[in-house]
Backbone as a printed PyTorch tensor [residue, N CA C, xyz], in Angstrom:
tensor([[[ 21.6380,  15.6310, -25.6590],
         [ 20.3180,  15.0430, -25.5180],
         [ 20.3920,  13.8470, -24.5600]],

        [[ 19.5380,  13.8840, -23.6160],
         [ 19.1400,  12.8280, -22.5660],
         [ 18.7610,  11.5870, -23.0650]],

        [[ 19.7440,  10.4860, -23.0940],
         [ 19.5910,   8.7130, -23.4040],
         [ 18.2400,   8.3540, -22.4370]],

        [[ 17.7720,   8.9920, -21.7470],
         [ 16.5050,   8.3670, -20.6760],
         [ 15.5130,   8.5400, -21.8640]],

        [[ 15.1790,   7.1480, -21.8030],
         [ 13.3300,   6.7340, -22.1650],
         [ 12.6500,   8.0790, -22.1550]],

        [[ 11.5430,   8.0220, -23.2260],
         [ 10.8950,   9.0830, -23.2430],
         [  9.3430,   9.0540, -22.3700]],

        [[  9.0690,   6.9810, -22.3260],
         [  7.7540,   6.7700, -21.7480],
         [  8.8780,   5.4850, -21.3390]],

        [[  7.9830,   5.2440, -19.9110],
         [  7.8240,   4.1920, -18.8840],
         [  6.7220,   3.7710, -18.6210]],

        [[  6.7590,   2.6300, -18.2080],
         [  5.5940,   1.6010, -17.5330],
         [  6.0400,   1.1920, -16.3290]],

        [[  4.4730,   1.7170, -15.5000],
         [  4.5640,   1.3280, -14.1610],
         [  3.2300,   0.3230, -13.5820]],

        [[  3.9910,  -0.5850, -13.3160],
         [  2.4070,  -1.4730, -12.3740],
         [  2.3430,  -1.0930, -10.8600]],

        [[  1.2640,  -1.0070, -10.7550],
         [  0.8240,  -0.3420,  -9.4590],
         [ -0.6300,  -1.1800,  -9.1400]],

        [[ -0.7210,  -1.7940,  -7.8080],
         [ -1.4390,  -2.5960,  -6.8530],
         [ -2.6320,  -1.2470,  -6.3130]],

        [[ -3.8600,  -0.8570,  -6.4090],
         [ -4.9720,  -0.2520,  -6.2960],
         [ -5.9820,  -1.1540,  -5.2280]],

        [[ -6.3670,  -0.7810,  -3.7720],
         [ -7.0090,  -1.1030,  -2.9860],
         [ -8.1990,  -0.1510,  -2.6160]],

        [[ -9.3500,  -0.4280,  -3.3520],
         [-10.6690,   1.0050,  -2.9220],
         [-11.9730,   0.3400,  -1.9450]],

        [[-12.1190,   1.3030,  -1.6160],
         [-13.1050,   1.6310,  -0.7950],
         [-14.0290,   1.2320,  -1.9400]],

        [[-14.8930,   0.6030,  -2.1110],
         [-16.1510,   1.0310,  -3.0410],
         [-17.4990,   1.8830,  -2.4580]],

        [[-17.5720,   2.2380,  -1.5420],
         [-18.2630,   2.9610,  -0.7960],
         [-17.6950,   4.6950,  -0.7100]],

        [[-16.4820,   4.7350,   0.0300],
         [-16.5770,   5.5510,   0.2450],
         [-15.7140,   6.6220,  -1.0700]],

        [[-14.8330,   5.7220,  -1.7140],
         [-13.7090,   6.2850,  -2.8120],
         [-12.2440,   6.0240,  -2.4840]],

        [[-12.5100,   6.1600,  -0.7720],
         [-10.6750,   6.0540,  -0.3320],
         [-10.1330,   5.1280,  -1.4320]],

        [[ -8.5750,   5.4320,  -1.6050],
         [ -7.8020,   3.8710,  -2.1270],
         [ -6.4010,   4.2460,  -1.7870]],

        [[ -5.6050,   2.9790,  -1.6830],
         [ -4.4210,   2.7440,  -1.8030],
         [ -3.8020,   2.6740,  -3.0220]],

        [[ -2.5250,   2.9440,  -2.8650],
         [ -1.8380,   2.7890,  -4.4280],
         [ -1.0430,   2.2380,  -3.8660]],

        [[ -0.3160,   0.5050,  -4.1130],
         [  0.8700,   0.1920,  -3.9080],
         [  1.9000,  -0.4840,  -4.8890]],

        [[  3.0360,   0.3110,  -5.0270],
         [  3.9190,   0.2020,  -6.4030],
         [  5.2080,   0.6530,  -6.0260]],

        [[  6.3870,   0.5920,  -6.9390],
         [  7.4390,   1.1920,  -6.8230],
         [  7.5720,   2.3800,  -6.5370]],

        [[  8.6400,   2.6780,  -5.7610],
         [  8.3930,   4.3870,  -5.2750],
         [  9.1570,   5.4430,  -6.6960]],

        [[  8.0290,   6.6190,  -7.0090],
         [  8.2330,   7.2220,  -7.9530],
         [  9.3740,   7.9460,  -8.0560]],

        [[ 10.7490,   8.0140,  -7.0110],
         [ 11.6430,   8.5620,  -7.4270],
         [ 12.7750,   7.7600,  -7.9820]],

        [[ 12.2910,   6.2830,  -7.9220],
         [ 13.1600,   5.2390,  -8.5740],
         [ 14.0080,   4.7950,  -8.0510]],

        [[ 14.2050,   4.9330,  -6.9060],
         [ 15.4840,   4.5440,  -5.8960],
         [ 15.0220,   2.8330,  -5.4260]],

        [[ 14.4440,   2.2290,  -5.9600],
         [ 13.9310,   0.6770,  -5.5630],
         [ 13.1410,   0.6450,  -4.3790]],

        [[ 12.3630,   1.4070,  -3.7880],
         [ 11.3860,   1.0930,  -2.9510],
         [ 10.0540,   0.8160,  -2.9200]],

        [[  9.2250,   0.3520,  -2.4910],
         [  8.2640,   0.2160,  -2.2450],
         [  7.4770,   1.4830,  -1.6610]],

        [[  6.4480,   1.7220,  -2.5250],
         [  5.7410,   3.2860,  -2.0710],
         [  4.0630,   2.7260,  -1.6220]],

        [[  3.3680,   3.1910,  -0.7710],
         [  2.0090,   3.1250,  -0.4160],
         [  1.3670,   4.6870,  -0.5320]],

        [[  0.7160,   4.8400,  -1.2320],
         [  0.0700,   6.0830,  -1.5520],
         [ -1.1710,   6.0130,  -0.9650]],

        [[ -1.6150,   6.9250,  -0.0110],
         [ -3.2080,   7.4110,   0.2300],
         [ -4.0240,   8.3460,  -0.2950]],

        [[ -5.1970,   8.1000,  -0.8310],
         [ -6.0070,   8.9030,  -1.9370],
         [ -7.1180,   9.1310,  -0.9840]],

        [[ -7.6970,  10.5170,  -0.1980],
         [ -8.9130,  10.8390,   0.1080],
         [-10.0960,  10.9250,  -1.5790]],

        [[-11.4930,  10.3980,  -1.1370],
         [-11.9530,  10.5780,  -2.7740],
         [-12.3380,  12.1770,  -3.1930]],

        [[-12.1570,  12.9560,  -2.2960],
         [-12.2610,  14.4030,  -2.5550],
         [-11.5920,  14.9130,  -2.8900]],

        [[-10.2800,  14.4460,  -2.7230],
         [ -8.4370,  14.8510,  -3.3110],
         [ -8.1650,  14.0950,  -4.3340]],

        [[ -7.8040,  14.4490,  -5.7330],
         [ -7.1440,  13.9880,  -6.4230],
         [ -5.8280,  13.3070,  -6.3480]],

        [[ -5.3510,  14.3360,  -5.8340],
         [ -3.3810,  14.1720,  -5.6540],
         [ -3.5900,  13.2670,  -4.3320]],

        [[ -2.0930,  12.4920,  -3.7520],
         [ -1.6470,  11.6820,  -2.6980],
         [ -2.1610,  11.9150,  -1.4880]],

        [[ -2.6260,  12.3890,  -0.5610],
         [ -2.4560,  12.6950,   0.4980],
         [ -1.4140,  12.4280,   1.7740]],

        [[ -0.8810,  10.9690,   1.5170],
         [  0.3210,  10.8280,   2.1860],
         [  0.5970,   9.2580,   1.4520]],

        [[  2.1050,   9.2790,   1.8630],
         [  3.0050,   8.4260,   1.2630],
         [  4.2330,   7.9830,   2.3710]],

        [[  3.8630,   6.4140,   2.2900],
         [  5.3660,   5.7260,   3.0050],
         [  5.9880,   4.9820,   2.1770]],

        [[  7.1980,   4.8570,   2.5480],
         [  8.2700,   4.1440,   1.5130],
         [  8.5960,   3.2800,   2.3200]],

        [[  9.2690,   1.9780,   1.8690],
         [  9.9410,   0.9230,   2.7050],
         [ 10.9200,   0.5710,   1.2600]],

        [[ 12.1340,  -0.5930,   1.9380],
         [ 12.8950,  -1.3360,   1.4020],
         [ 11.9650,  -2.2180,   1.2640]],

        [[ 12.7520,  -2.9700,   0.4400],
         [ 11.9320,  -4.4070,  -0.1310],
         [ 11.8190,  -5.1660,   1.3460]],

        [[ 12.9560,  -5.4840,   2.1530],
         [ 13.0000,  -6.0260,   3.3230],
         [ 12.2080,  -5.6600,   4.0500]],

        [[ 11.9540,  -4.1520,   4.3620],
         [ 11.0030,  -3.8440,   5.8000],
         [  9.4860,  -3.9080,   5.0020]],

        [[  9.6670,  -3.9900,   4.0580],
         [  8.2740,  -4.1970,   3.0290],
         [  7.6080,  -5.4140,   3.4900]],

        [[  8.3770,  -6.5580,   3.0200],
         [  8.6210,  -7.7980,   3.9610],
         [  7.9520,  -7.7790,   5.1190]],

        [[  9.0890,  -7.2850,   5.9010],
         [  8.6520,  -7.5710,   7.0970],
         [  7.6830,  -6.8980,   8.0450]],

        [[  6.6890,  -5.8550,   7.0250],
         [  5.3440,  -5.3330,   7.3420],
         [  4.4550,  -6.1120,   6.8780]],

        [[  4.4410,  -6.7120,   5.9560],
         [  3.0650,  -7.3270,   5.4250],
         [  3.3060,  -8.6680,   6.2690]],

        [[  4.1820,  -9.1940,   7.1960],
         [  3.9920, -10.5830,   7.6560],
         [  3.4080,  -9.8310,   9.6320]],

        [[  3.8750,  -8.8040,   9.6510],
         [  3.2660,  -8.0010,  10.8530],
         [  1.8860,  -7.8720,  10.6160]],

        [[  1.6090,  -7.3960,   9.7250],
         [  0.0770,  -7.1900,   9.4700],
         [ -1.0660,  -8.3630,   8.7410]],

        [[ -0.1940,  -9.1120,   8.7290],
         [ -0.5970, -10.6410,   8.2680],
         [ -1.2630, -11.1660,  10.0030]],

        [[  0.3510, -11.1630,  10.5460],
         [ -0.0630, -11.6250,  12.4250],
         [ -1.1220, -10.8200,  12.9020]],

        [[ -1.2720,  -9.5150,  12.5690],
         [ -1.9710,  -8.7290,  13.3210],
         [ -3.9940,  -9.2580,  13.1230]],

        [[ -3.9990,  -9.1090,  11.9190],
         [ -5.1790,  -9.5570,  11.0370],
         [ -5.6450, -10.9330,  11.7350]],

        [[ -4.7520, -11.8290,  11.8800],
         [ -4.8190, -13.1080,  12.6720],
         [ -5.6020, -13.1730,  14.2280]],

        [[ -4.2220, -12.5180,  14.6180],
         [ -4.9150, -12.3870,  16.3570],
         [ -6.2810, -11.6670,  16.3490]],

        [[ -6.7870, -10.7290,  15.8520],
         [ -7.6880,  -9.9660,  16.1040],
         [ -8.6100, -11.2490,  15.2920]],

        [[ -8.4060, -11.6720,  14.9240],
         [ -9.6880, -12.9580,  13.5940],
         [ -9.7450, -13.6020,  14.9620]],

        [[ -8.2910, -14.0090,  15.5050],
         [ -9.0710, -15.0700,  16.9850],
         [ -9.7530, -14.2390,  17.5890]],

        [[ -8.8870, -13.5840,  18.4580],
         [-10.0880, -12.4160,  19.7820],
         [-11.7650, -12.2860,  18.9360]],

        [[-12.0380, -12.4790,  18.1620],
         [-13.3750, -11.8160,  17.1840],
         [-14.0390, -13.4230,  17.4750]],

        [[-13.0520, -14.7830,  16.6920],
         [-13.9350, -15.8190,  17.2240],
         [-14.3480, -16.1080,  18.2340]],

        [[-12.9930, -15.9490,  19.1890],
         [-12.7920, -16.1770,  20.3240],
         [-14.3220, -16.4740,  21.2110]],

        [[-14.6850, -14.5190,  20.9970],
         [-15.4000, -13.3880,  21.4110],
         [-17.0140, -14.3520,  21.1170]],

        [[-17.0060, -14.5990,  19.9090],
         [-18.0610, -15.3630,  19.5930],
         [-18.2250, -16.6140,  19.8760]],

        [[-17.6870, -17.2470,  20.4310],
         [-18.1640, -18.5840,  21.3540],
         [-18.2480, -18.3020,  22.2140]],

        [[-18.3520, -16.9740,  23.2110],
         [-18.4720, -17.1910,  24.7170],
         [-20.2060, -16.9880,  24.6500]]])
């Protein structure tokens, strides 16, 4: 008989659309190997539609990319609006 847990708990980070249904799922990746998983949900599809994994590190070092990215485009947008 298998010593593995019979139930687990997982926290998982949920980003929706309230409009349209889309959402994100972001949580540990479900095969347990310590990664970081991003799940895409169309609201017509139940199941995933696609899935990226990262290390904790390149995890890291995407959300400070897309941190910068979010930034520059916030200037070009003010920028844009004072001329």
């Amino acid at each position: 008989m298998s010593k593995e847990p019979k139930y687990e708990m997982e926290a998982v980070y949920e980003v929706w659309d309230n409009k349209s249904g889309e959402h994100f799922a972001v949580g540990p990746d479900r095969d347990g190997l310590g990664l970081i998983e991003v799940r895409y949900f169309q609201p017509e599809k139940l199941e995933c539609v696609s899935r990226l994994t990262f290390t904790p590190e390149q995890a890291t070092m995407i959300s400070s990319a897309l941190d910068k990215v979010v930034n520059d485009l916030q200037e070009k947008v003010d920028k844009d609006n004072k001329l």
